[in-house]
VOBAZA-888536 format. One line per field, with one value per residue (C-alpha): residue number from 0; x, y, z; residue in three letters. Coordinates in nm, 4 decimals, always signed. Example, Ala and Ser with C-alpha at 12.3 -4.5 7.8 and 13.67 -1.06 7.14 Angstrom:
i <- (0 1)
u <- (+1.2300 +1.3670)
v <- (-0.4500 -0.1060)
w <- (+0.7800 +0.7140)
aa <- (Ala Ser)
END
This chain:
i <- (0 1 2 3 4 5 6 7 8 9 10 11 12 13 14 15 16 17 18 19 20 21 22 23 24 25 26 27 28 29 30 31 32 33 34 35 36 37 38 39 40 41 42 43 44 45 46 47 48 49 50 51 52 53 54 55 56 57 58 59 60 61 62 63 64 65 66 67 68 69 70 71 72 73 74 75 76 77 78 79 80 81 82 83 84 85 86 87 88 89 90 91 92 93 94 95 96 97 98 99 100 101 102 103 104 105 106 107 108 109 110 111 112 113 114 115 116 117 118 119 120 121 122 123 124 125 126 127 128 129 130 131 132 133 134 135 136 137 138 139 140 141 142 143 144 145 146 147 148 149 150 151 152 153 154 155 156 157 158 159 160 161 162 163 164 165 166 167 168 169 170 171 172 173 174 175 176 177 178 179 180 181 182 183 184 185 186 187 188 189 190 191 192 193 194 195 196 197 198 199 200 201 202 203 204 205 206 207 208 209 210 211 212 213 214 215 216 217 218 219 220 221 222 223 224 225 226 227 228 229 230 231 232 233 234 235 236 237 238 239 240 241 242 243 244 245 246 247 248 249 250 251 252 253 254 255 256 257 258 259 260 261 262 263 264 265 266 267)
u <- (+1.6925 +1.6754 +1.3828 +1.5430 +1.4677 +1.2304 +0.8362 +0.7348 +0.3326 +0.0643 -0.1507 -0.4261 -0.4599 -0.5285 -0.7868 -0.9895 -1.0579 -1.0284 -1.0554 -1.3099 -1.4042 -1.0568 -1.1042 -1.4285 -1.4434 -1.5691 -1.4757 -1.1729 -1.4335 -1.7517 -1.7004 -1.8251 -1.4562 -1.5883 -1.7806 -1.4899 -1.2313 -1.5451 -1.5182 -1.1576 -1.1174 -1.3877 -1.2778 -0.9437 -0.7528 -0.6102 -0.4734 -0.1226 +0.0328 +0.1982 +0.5158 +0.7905 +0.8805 +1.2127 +1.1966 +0.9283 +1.0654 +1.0271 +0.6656 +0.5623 +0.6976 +0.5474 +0.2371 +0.2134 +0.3331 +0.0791 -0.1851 -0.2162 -0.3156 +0.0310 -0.1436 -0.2646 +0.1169 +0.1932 -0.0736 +0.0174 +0.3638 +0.3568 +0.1322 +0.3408 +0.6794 +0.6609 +0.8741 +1.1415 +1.3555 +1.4924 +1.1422 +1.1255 +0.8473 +0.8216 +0.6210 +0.9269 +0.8042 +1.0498 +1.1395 +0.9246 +0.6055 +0.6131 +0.6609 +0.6715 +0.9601 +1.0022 +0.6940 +0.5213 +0.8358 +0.9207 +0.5740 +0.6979 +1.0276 +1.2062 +1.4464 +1.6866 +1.6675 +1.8713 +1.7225 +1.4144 +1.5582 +1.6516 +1.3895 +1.2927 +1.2959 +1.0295 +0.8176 +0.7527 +0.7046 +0.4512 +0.2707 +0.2796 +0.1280 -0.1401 -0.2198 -0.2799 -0.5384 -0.7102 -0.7603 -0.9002 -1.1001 -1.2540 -1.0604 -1.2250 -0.9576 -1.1343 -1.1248 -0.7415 -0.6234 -0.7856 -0.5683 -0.2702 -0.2959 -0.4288 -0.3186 -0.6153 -0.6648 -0.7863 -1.0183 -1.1318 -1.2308 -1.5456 -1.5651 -1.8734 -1.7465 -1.9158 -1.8131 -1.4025 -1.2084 -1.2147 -0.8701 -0.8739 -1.1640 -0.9688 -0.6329 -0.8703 -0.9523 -0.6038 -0.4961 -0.7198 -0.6526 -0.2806 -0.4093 -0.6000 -0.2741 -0.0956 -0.3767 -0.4625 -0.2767 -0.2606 -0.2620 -0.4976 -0.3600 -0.1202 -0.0438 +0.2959 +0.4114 +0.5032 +0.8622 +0.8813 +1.2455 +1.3350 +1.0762 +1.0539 +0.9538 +1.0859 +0.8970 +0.8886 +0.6966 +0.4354 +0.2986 +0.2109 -0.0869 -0.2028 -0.4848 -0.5185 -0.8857 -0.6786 -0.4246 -0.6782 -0.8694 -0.5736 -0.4308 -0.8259 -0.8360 -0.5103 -0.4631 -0.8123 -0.6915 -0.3644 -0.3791 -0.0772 +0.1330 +0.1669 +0.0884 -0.0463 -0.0370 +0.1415 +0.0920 +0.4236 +0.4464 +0.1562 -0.0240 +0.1600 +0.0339 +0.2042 +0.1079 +0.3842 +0.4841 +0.5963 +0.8964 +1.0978 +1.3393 +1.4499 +1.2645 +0.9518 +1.0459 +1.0638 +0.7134 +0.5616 +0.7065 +0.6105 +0.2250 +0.2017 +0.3777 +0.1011 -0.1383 -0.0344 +0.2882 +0.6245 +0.9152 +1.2695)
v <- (+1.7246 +1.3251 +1.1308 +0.9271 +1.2339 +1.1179 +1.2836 +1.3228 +1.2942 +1.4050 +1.1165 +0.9886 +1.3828 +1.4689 +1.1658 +1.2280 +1.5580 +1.6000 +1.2508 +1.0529 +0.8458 +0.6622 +0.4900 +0.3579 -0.0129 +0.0003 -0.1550 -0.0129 +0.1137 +0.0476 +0.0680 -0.2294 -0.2881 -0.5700 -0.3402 -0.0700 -0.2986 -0.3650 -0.0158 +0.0592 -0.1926 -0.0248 +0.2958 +0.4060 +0.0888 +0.2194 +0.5679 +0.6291 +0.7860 +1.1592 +1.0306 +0.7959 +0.4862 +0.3216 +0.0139 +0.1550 -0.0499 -0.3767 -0.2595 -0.2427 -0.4462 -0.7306 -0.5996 -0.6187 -0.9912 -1.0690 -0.8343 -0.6629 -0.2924 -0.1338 +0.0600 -0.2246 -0.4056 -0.0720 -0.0582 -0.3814 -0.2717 +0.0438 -0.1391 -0.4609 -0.2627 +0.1212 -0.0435 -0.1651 -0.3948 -0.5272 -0.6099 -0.8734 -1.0110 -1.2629 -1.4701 -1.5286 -1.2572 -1.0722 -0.8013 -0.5547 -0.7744 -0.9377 -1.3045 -1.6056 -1.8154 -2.0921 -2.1926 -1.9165 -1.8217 -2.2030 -2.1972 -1.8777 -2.0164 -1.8978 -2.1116 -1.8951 -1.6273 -1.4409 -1.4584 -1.3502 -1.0500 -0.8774 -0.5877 -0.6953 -1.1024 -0.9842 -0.7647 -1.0086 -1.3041 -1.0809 -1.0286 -1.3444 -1.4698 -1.1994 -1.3097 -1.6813 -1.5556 -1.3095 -1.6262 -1.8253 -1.6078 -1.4706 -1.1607 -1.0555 -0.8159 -0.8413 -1.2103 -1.1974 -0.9787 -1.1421 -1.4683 -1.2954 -1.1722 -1.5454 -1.7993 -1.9269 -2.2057 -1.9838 -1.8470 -2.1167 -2.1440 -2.0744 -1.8259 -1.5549 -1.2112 -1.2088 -1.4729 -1.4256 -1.3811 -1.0601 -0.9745 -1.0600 -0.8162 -0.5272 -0.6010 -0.5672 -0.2168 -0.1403 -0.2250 +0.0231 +0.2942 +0.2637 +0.2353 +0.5726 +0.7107 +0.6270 +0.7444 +1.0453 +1.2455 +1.0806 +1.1666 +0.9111 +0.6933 +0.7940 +1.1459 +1.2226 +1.1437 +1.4319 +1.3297 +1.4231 +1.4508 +1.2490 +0.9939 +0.7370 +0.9589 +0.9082 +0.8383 +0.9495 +0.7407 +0.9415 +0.6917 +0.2877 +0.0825 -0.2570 -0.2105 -0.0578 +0.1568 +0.2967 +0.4173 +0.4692 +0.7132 +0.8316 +0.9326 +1.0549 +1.3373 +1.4639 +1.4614 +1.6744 +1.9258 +1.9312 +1.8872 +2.0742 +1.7367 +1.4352 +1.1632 +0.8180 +0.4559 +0.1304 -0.2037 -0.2183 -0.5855 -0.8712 -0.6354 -0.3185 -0.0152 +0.2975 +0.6420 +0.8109 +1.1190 +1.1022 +1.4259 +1.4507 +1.6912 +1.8442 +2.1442 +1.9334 +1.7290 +2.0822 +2.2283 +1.9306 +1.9331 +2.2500 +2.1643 +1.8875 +2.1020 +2.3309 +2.0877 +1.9777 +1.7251 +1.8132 +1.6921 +1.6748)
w <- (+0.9866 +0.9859 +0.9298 +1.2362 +1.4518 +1.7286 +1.7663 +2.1509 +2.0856 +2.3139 +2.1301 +2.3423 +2.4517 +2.1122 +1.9653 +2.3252 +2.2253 +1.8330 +1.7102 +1.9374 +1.6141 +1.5896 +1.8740 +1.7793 +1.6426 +1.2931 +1.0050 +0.8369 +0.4913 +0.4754 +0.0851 -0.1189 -0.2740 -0.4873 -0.6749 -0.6585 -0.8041 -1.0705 -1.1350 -1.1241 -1.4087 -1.6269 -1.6324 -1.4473 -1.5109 -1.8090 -1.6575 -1.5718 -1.2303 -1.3425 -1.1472 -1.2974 -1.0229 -0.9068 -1.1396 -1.3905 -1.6456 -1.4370 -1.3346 -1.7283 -1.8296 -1.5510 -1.6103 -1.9861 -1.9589 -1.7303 -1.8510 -1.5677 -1.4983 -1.4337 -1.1669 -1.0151 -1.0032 -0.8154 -0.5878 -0.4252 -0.4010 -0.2440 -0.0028 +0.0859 +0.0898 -0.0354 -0.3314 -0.0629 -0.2183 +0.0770 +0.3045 +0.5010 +0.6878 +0.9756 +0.7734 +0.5435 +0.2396 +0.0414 -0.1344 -0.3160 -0.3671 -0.0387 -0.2109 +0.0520 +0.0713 -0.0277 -0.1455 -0.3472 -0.4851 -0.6123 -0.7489 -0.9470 -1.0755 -0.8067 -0.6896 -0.4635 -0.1766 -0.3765 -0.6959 -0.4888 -0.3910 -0.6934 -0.7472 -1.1301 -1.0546 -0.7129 -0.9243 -1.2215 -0.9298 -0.7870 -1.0892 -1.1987 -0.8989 -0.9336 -1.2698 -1.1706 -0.9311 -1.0976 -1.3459 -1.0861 -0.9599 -1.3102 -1.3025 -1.0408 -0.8431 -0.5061 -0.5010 -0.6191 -0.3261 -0.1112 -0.2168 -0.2300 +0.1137 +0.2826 +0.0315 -0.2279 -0.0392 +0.2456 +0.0124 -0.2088 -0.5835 -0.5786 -0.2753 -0.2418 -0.1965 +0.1026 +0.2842 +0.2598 +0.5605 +0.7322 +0.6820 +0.3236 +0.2755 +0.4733 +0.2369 -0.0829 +0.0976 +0.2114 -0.1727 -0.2970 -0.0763 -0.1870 -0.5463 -0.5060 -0.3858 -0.7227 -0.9039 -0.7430 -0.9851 -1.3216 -1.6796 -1.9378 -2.1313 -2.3945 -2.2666 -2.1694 -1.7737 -1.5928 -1.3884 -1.0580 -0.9317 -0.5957 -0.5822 -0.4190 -0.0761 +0.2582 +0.4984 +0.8938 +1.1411 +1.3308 +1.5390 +1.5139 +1.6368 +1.6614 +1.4784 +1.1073 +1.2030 +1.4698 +1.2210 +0.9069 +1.1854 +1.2860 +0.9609 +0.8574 +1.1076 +1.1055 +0.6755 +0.7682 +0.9557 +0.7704 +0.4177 +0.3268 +0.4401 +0.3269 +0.5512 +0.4575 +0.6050 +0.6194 +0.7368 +0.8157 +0.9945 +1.1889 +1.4280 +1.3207 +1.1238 +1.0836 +1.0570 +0.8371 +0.6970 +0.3676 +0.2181 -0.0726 +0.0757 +0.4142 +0.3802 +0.3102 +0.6417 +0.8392 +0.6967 +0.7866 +1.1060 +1.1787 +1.0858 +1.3485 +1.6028 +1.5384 +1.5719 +1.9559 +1.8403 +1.9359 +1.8139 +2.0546)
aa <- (Unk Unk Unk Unk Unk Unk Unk Unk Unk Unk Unk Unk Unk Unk Unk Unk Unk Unk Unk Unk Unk Unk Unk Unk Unk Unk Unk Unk Unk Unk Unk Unk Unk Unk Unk Unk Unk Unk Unk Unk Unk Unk Unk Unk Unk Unk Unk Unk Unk Unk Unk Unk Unk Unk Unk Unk Unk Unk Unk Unk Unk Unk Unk Unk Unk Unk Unk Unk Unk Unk Unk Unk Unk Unk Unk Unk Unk Unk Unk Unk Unk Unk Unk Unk Unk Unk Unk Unk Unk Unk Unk Unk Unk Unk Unk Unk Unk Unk Unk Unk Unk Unk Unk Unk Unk Unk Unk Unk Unk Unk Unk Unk Unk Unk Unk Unk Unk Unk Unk Unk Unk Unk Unk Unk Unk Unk Unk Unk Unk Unk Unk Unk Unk Unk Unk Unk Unk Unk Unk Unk Unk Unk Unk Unk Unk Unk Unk Unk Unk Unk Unk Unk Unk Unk Unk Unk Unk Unk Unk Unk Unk Unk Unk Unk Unk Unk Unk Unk Unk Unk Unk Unk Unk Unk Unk Unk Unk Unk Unk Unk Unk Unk Unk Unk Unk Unk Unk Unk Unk Unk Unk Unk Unk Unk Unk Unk Unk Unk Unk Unk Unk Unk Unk Unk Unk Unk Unk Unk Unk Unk Unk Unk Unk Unk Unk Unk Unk Unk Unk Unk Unk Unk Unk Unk Unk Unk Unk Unk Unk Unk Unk Unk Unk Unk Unk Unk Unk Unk Unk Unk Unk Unk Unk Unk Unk Unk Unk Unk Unk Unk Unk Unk Unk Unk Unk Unk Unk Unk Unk Unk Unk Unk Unk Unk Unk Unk Unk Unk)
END
């Protein structure tokens, strides 16, 4: 079955009745990710997914120039693109790391759209850009999202962690969900990788809103009353955030199917 297939949904049906807490306005975590990025590089920084990634190579080896977590440099990139090599935003970013043309990229040595786009050239951009802020921000990994995502100068140099823009405090959050998703099954340091065959995922759309609680309570209550899938989600583009389901293979795609069918979703 295709992934392009399309998934009638009884939505607003369902959240009345099963999910009344999507729909409420609340912050998208009320997690203190300051203190979880604090914590993240303490302990878990140095742990390794149990998966091997399309461009591992480029991932270490961007992270180990820039002393960076590798987790970390794959965190932000499964969140900006799902390791798309080939995104493109309407705010001019590209590739894999979501780098703005022209000027972040320039900054970076990058000198040409197409340089831009190759996967490795993106990924050590990205990092490098990472590493410049985590410097001016005292390593602090809260602080450097948040200037990724707005641009330091929309966050300052000497910014308190509570007074950065709301949407740079949700992308610090929406960064570490994505980073718990790398890391939810990992090996430490050292220990061999397991490889699992056919990753990257694909990834079905299951529904999109204009507002990431609404998805993030979304994707909460269904992932709770069906854990056997995979779902997960995206910002996928300004004012869009996708609810997806993520398969490795078409039998995957079909069980899955079958679960939200179950659940009240039916797919024509």
């Amino acid at each position: 079955m295709k992934a392009s297939s399309v998934l009638v949904l009884f939505v607003m049906f369902f959240l009345f009745f099963h999910a009344p807490k999507a729909f409420a306005r609340l912050e998208i975590d009320q997690r203190d990710y300051n203190q979880a990025w604090k914590n993240y590089l303490a302990g878990d920084s140095s742990k390794k997914p149990d998966r091997i990634y399309q461009y591992e190579d480029c991932f270490k080896k961007a992270a180990q120039e820039n002393d960076l977590p590798f987790s970390l440099v794959l965190a932000v990139a499964r969140g900006e693109s799902f390791f798309n090599p080939k995104a493109m935003s309407k705010k001019s970013c590209y590739g894999i790391m979501q780098i703005q043309w022209p000027g972040t990229a320039k900054d970076m040595g990058i000198t040409s759209l197409t340089d831009l786009m190759d996967p490795c050239k993106n990924i050590a951009a990205g990092a490098k850009y990472l590493r410049l802020l985590m410097n001016r921000y005292d390593d602090n990994i809260h602080l450097a999202l948040a200037g990724y995502n707005h641009g330091p100068g929309a966050i300052g140099k000497n910014p308190s962690v509570d007074d950065i823009p709301e949407g740079a405090q949700w992308y610090s959050g929406y960064i570490h969900h994505h980073l718990e998703k790398i890391l939810k099954k990992n090996v430490p340091a050292g220990k061999p990788i397991k490889i699992t065959p056919g990753y990257p995922e694909q990834k079905l759309e299951i529904i999109a809103f204009n507002q990431p609680y609404r998805a993030k309570g979304f994707y909460d209550t269904i992932q709770a009353r069906a854990s056997s899938i995979n779902l997960d989600w995206f910002r996928s583009g300004p004012g869009r955030f996708q609810v997806v389901m993520l398969y490795n293979s078409d039998a995957e795609l079909n069980s899955g199917l079958q679960v939200l069918n179950d659940l009240g979703f039916k797919n024509n």
